[in-house]
C-alpha positions as a Python dict, from the first residue, in 0.01 Angstrom:
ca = {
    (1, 'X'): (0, 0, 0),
    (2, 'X'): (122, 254, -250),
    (3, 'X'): (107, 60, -567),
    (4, 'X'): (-301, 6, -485),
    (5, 'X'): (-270, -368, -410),
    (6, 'X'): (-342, -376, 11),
    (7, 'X'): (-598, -128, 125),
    (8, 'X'): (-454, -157, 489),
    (9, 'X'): (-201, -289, 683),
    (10, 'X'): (-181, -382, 1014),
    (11, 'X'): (80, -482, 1285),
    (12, 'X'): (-64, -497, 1642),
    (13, 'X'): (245, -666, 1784),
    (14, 'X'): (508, -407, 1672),
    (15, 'X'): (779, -319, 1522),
    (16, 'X'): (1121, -113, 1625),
    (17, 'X'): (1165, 208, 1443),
    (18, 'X'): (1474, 129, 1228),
    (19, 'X'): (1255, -139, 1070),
    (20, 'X'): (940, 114, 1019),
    (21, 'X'): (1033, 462, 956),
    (22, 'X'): (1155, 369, 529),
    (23, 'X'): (806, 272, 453),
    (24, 'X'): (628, 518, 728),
    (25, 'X'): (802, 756, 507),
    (26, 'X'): (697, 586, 181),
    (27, 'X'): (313, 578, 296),
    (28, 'X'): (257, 944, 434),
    (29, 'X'): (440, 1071, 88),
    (30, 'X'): (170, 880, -125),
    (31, 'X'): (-120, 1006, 66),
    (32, 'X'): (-170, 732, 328),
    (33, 'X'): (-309, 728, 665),
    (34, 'X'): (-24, 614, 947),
    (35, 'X'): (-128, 519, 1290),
    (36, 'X'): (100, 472, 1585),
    (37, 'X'): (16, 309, 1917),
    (38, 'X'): (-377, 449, 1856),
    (39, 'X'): (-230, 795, 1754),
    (40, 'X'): (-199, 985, 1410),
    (41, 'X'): (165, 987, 1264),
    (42, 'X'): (316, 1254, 1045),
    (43, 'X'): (651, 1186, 1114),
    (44, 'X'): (783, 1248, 1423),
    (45, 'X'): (1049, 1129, 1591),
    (46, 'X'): (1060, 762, 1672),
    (47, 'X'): (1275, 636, 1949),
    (48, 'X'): (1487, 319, 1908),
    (49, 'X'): (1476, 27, 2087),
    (50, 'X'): (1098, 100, 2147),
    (51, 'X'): (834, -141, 1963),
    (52, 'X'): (523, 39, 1779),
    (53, 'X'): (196, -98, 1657),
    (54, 'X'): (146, 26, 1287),
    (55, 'X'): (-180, 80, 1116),
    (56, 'X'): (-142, 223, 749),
    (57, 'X'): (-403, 254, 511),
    (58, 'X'): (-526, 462, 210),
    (59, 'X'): (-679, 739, 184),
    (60, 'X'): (-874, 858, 481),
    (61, 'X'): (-1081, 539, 560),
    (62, 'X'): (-1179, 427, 875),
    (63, 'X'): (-954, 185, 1068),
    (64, 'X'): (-1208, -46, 1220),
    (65, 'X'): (-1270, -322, 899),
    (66, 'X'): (-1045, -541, 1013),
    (67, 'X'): (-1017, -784, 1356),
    (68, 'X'): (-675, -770, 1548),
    (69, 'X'): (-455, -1027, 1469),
    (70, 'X'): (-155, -1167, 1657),
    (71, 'X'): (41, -1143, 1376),
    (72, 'X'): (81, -857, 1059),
    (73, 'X'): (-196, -895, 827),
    (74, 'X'): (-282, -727, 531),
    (75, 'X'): (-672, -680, 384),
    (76, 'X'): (-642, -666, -21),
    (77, 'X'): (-854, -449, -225),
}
């Protein structure tokens, strides 16, 4: 995402905080747009234990290119 090589990525099944919050960090620093569970991040507080469904892309694009998938997916450039 921050190097310009994925335009979006996307992980509708989730993902527990201790393995998100390093590159939820990473994204909103370079300018990205984080979603969490259907609702804009900018970094709160993310409980453990809990599973969240990620949607990061750049820039302030719309979030509706790409089909849910039962596994993370990626759309390049």
């Amino acid at each position: 995402m921050i190097t310009g090589r994925v335009r979006r990525f996307v992980n509708p099944v989730g993902a527990y905080s201790w393995d998100l919050l390093a590159g939820l960090q990473l994204a909103l620093e370079h300018g990205c747009t984080v979603t969490i569970d259907d609702a804009p991040y900018t970094g709160e507080y993310l409980h453990p234990g809990v599973k969240y469904r990620v949607d990061i892309s750049r820039g302030d694009q719309t979030n509706h290119d790409v089909a849910d998938s039962p596994i993370a997916h990626s759309t390049p450039i």
